[in-house]
DSSP file (Angstrom, degrees, kcal/mol; ACC not computed):
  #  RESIDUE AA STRUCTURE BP1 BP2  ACC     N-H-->O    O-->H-N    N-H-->O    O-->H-N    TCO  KAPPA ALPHA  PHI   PSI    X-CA   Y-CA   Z-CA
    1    1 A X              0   0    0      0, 0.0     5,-0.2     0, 0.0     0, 0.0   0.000 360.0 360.0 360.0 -42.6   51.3   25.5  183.9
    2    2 A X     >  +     0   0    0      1,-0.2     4,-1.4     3,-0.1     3,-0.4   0.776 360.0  53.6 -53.5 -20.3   53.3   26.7  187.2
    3    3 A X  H  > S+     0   0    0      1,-0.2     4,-2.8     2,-0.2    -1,-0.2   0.813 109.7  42.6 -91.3 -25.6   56.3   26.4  185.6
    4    4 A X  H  4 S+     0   0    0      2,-0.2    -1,-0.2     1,-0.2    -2,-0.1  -0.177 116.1  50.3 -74.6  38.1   55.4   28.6  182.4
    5    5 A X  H >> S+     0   0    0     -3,-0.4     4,-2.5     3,-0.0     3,-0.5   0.297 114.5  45.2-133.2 -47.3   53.9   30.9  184.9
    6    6 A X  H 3X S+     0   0    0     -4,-1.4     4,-2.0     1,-0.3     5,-0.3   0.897 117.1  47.0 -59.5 -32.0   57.6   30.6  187.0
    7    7 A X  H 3X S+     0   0    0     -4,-2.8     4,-0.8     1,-0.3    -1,-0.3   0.674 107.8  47.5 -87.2 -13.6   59.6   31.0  183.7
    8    8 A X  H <> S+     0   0    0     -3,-0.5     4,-1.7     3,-0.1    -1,-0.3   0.538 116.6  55.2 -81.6 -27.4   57.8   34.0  182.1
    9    9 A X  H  X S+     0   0    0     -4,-2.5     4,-0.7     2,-0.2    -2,-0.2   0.820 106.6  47.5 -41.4 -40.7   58.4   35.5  186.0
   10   10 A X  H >X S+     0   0    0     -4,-2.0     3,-2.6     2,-0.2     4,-1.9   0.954 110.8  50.3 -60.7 -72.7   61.7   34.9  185.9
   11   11 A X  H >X>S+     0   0    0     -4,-0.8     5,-1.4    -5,-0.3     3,-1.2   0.745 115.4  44.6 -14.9 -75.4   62.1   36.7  182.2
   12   12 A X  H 3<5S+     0   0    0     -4,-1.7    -1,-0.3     1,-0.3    -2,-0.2   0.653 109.8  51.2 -57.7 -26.0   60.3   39.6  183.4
   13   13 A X  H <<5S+     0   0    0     -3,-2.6    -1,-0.3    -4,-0.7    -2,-0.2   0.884 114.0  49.0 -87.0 -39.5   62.1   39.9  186.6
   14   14 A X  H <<5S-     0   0    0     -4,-1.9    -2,-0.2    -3,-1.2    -1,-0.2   0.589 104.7-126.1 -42.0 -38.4   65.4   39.7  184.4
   15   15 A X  T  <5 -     0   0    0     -4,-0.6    -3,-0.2    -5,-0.4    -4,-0.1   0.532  37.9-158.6  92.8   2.2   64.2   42.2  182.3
   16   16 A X      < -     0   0    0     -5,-1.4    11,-1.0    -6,-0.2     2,-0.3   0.432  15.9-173.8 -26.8 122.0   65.1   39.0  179.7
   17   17 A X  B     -A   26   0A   0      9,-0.2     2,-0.2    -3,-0.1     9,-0.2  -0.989  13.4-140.7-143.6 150.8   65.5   41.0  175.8
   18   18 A X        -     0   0    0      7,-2.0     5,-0.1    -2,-0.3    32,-0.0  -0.910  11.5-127.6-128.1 102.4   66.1   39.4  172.5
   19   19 A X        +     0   0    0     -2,-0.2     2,-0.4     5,-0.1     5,-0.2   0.330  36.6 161.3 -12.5 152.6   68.2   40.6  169.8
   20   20 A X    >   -     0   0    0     21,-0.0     3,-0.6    29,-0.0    -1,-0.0  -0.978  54.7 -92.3-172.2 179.6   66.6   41.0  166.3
   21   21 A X  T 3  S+     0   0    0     -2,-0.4     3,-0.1     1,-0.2    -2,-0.1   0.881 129.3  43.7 -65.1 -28.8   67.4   43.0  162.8
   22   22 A X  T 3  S-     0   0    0      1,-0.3     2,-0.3    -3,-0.0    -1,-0.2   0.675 126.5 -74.8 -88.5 -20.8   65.3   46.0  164.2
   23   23 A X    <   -     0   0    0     -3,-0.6    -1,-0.3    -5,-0.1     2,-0.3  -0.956  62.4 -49.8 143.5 173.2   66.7   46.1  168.2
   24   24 A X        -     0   0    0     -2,-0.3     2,-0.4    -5,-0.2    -5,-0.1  -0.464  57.4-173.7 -86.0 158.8   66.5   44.5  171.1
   25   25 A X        -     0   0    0     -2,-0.3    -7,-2.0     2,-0.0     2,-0.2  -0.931  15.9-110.8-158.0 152.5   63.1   43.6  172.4
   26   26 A X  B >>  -A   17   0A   0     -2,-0.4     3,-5.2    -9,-0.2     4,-0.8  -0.446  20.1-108.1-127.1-160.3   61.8   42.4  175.1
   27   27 A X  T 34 S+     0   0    0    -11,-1.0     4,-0.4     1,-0.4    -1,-0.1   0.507 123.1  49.9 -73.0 -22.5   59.8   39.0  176.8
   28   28 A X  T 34 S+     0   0    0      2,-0.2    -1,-0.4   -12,-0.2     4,-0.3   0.705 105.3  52.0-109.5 -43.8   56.9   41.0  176.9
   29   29 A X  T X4 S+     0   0    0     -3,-5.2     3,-1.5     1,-0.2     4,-0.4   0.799  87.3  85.5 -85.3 -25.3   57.1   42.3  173.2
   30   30 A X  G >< S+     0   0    0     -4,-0.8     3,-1.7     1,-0.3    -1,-0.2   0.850  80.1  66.9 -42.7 -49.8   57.4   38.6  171.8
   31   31 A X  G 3  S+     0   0    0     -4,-0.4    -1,-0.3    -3,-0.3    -2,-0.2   0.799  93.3  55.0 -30.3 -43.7   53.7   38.4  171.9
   32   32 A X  G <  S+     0   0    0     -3,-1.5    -1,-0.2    -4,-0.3    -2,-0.2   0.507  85.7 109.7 -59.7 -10.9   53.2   40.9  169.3
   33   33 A X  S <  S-     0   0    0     -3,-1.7     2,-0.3    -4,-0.4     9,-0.1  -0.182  70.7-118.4 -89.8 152.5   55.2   39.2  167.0
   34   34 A X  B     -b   42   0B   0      7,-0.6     9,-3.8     1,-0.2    10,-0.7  -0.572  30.0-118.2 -85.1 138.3   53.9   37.1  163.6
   35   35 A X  S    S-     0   0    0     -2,-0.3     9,-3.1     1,-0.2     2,-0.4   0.950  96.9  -8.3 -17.8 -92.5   54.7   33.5  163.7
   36   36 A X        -     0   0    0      6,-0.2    -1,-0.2     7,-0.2     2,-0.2  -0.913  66.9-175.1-127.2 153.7   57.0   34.2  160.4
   37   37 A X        -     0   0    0     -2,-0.4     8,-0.1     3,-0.2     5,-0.0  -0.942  18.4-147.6-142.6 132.2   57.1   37.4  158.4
   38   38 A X  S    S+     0   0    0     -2,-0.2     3,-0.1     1,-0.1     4,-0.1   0.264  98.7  25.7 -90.2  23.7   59.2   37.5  155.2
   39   39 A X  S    S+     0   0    0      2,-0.1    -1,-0.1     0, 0.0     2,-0.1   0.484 123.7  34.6-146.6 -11.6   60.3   41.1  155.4
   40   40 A X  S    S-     0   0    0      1,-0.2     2,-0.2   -19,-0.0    -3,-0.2  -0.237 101.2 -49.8-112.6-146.1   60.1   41.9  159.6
   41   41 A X        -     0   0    0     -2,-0.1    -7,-0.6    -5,-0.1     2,-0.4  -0.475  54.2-172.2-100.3 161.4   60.7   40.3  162.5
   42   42 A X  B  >  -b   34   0B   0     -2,-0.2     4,-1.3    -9,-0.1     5,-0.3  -0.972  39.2-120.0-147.2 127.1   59.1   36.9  163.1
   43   43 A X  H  > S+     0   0    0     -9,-3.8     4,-1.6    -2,-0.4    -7,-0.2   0.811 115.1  59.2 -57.5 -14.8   58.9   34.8  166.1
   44   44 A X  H >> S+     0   0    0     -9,-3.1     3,-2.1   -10,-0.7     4,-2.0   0.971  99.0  51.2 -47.6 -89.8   60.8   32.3  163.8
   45   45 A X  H 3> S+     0   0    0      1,-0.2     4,-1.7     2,-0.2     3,-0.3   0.711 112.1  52.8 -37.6 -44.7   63.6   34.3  163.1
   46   46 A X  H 3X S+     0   0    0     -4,-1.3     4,-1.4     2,-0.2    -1,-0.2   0.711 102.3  51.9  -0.7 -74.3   63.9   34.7  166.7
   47   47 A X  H <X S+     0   0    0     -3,-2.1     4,-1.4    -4,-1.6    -1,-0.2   0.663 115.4  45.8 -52.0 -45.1   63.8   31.3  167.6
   48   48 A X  H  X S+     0   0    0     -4,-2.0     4,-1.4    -3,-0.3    -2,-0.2   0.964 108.4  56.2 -77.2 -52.8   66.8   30.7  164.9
   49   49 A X  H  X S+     0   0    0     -4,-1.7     4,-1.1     1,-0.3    -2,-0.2   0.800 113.5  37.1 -93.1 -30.6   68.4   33.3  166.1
   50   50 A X  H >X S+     0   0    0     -4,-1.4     4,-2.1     2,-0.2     3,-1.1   0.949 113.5  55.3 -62.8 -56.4   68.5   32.0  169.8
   51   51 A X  H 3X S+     0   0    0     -4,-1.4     4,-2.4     1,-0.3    -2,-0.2   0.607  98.8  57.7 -56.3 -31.3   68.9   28.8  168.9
   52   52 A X  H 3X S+     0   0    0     -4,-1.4     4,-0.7     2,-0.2    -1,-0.3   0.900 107.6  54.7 -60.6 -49.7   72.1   29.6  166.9
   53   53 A X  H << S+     0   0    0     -3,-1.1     4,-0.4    -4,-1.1    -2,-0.3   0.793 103.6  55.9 -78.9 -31.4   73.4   31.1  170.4
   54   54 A X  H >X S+     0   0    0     -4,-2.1     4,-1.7    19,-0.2     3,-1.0   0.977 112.2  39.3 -51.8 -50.1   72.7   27.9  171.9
   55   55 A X  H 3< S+     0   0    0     -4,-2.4    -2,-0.2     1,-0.3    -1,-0.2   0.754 111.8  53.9 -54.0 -23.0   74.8   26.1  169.6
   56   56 A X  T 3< S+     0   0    0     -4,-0.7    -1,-0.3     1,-0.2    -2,-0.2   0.352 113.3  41.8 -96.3 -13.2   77.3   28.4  169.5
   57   57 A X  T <4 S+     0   0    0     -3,-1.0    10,-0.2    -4,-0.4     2,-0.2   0.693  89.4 106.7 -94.7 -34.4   77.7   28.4  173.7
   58   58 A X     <  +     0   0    0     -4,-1.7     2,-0.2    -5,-0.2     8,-0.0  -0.404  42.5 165.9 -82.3 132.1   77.4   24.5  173.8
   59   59 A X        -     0   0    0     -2,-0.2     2,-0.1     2,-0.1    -1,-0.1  -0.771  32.1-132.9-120.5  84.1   81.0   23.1  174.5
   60   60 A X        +     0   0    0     -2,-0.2     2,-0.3     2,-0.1    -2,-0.0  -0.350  41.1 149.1 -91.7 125.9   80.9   19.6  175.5
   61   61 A X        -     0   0    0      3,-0.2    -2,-0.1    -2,-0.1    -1,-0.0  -0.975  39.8-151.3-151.4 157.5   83.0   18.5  178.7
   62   62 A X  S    S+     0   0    0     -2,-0.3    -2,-0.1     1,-0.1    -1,-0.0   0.666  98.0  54.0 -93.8 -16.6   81.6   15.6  180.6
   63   63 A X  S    S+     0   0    0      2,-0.1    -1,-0.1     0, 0.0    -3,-0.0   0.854  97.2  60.4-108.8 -36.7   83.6   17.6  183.7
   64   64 A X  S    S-     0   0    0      1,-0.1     2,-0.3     3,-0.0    -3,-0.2  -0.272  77.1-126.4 -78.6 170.1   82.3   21.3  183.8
   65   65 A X        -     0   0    0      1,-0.1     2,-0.2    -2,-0.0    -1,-0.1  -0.737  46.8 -79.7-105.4 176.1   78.9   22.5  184.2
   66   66 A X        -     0   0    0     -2,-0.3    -8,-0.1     4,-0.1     5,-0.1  -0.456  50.1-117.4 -71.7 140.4   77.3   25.0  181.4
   67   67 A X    >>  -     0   0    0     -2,-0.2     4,-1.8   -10,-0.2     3,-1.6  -0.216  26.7 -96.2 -75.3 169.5   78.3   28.2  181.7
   68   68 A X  H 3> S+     0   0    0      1,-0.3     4,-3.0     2,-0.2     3,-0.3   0.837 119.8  56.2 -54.9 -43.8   76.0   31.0  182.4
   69   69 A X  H 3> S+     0   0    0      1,-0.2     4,-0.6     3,-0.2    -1,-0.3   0.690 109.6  43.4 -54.4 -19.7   75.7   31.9  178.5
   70   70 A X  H <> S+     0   0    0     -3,-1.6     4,-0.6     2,-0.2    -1,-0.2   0.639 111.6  53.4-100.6 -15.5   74.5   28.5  177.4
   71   71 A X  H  X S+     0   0    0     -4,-1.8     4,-1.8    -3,-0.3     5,-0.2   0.918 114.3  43.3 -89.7 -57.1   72.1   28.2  180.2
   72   72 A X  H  X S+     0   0    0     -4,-3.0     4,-1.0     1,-0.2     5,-0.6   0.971 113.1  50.9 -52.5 -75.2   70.6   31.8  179.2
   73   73 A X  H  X S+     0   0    0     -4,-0.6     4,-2.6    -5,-0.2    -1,-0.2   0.823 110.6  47.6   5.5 -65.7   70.6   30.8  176.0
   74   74 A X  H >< S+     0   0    0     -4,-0.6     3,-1.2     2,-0.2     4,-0.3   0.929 115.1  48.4 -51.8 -84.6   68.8   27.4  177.0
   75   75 A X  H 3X S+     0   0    0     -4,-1.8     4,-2.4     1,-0.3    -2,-0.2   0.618 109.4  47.2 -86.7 -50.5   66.4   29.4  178.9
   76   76 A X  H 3< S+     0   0    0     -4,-1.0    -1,-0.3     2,-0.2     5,-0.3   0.969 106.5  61.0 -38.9 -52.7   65.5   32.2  176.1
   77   77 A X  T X< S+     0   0    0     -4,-2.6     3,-0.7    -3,-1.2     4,-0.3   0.686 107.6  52.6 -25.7 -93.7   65.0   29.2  173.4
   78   78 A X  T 3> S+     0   0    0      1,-0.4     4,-1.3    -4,-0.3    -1,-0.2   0.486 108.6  44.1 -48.9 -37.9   62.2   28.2  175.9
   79   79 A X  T 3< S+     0   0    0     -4,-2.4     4,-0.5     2,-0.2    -1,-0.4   0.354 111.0  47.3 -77.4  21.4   60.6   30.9  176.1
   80   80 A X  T <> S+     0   0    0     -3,-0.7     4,-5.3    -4,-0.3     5,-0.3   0.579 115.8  50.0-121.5 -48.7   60.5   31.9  172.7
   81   81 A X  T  4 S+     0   0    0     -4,-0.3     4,-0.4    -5,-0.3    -2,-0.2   0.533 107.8  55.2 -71.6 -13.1   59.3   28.0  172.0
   82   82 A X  T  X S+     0   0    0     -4,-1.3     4,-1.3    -5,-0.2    -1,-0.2   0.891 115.3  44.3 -87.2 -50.4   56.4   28.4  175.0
   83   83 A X  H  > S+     0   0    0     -4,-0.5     4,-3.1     1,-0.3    -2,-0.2   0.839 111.1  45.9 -48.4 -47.0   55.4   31.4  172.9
   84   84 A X  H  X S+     0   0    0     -4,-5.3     4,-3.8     1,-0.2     5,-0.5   0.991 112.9  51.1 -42.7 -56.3   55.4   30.2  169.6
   85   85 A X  H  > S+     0   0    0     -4,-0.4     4,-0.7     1,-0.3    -2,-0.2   0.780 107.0  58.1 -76.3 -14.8   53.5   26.9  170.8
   86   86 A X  H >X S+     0   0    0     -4,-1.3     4,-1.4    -3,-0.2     3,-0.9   0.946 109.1  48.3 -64.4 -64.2   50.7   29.3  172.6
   87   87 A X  H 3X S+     0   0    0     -4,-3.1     4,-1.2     1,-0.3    -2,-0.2   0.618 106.1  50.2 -98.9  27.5   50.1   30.9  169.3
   88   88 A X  H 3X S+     0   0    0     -4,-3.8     4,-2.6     2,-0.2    -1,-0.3   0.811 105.4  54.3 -98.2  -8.2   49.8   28.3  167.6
   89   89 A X  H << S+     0   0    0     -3,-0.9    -2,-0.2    -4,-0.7    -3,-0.2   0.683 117.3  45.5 -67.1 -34.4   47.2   26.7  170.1
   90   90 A X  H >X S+     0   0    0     -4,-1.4     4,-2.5     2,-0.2     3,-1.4   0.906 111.2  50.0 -93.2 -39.4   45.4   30.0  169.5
   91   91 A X  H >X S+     0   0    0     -4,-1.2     4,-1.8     1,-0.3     3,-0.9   0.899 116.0  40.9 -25.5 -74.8   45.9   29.9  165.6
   92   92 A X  H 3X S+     0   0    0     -4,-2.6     4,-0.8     1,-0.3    -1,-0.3   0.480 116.4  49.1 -86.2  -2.1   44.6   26.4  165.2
   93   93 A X  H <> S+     0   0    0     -3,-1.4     4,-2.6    -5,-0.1    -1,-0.3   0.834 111.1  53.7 -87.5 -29.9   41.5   27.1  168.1
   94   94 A X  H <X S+     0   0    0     -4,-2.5     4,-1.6    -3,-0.9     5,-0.3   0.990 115.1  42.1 -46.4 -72.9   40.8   30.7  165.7
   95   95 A X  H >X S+     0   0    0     -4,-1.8     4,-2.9     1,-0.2     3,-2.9   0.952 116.1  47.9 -55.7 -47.7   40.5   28.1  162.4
   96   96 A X  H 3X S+     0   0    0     -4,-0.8     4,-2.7     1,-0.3    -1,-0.2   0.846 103.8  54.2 -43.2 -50.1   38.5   25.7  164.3
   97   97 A X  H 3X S+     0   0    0     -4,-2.6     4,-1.7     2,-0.2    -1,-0.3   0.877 120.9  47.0 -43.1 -34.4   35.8   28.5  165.9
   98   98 A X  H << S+     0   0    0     -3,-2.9     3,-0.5    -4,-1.6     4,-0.4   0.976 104.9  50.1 -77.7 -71.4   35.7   29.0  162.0
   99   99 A X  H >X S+     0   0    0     -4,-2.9     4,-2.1    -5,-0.3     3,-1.3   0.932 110.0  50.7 -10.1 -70.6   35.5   26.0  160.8
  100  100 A X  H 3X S+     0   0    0     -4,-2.7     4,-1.1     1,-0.3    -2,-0.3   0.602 111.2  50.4 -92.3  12.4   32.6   25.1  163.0
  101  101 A X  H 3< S+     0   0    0     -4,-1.7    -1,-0.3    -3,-0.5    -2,-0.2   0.181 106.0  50.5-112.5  45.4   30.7   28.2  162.1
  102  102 A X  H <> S+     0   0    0     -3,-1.3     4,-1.7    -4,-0.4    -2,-0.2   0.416 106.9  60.6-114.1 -40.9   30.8   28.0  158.6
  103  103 A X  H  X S+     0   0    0     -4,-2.1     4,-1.4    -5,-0.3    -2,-0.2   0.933 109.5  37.6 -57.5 -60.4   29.6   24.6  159.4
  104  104 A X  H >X S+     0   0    0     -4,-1.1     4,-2.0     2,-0.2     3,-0.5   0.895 108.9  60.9 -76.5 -28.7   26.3   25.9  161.1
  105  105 A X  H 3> S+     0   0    0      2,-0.2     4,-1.2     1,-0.2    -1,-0.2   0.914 108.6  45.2 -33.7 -65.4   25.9   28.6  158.6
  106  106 A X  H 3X S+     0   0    0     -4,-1.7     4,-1.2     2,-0.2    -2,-0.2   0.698 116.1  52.2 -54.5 -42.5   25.7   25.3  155.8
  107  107 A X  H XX S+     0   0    0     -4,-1.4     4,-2.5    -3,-0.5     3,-0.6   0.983 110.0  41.3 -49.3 -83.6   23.4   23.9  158.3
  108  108 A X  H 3X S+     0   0    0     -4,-2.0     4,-0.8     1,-0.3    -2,-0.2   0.595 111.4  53.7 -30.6 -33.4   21.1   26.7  158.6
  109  109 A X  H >X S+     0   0    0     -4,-1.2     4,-1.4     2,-0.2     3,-0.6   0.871 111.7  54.1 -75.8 -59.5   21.0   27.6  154.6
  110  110 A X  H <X S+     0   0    0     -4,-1.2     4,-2.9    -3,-0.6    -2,-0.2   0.912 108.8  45.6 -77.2 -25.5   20.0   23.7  154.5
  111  111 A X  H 3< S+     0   0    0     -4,-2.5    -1,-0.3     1,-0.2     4,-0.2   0.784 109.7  49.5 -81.8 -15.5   17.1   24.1  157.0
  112  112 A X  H <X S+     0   0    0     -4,-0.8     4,-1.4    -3,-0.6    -1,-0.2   0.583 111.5  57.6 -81.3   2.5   15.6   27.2  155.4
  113  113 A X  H  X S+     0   0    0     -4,-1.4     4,-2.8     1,-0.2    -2,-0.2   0.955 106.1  49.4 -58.2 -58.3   16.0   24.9  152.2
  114  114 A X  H  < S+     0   0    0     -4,-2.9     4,-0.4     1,-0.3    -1,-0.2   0.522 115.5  37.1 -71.6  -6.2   13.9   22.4  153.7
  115  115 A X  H  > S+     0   0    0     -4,-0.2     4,-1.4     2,-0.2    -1,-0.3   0.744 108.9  59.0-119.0 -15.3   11.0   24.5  154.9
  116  116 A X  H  X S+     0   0    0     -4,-1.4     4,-2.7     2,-0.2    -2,-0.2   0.760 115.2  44.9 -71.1 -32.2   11.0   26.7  151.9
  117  117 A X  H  < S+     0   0    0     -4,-2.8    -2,-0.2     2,-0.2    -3,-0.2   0.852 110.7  49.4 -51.7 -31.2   10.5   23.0  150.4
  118  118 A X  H >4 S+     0   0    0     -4,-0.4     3,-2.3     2,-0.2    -2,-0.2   1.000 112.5  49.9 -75.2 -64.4    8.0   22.0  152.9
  119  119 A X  H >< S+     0   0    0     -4,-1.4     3,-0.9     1,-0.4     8,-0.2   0.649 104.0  59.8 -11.7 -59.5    5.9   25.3  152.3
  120  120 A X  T 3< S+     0   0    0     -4,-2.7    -1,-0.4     1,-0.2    -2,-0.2   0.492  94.0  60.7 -97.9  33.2    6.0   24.8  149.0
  121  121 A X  T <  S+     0   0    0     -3,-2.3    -2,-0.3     2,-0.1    -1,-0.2   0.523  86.2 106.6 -94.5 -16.7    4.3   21.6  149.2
  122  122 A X  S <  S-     0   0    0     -3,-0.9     2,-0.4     1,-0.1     3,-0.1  -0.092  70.3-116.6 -34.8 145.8    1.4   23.2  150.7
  123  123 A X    >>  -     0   0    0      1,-0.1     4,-1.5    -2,-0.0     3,-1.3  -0.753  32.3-100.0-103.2 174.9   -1.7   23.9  149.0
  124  124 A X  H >> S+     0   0    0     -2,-0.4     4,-0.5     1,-0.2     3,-0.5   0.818 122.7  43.4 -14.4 -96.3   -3.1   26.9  148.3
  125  125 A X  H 34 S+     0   0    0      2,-0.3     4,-0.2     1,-0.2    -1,-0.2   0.599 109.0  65.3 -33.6 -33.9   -5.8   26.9  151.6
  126  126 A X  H X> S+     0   0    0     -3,-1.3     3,-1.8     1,-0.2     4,-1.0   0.991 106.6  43.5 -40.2 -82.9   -2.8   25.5  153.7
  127  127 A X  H << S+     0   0    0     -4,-1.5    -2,-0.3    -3,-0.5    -1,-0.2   0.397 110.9  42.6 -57.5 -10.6   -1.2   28.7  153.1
  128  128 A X  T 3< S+     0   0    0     -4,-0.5     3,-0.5    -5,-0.2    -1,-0.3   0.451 110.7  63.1 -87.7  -2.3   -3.3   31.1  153.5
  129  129 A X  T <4 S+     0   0    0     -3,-1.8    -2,-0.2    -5,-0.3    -3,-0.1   0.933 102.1  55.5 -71.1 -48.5   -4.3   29.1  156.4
  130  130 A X     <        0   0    0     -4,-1.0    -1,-0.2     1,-0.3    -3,-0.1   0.336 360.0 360.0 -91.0  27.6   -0.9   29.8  157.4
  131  131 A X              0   0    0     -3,-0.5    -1,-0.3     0, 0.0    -2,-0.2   0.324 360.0 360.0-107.9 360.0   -0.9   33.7  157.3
């Protein structure tokens, strides 16, 4: 976690912005963004679009180091790929919350089942007994 706390420091301190169809935008504004969108901007498209720049930088020589574009490059991917993978950790904790109260909801329906059952298995004198 310190080092996703050092690399979203860095960004911001960089001022780190990512092309897109719309503008640039920047580290900050990547939160807002949908997973995928078929008609805006998407943290997908993003992600390709970065990723493209990696490939496109990467020059293999066993003798140089990477140059400053391929290392920014590198280092946007990753942040675009710590964001994605955050919301999808929140996505899939969202279904789950959902999940499990839909679950006690079906629980609850079964126990007012059972006692409107019980209840009416009373006799009469029970039940006024029980008013």
């Amino acid at each position: 976690m310190e080092n996703v706390t050092v690399d979203f420091e860095k960004a911001t301190k960089m001022k780190l912005r990512f092309d897109t169809k719309v503008g640039k935008i920047s580290t900050e504004d990547l939160w807002d963004l949908p997973l995928i969108s078929q008609r805006g901007v998407s943290l997908d498209s993003i992600a390709k679009a970065v990723n493209a720049e990696v490939k496109a930088s990467e020059e293999e020589s066993f003798v140089e180091r990477a140059s400053n574009a391929n290392t920014l490059a590198v280092f946007k991917l990753e942040i675009v790929k710590r964001v994605i993978a955050v919301k999808q950790e929140e996505a899939e904790t969202k279904l789950n919350a959902a999940k499990e109260r839909e679950r006690k909801a079906r629980i609850r329906e079964l126990i007012a089942t059972k006692e409107d059952e019980s209840l009416a298995e009373l006799s009469v004198e029970d039940l006024k007994k029980l008013l």
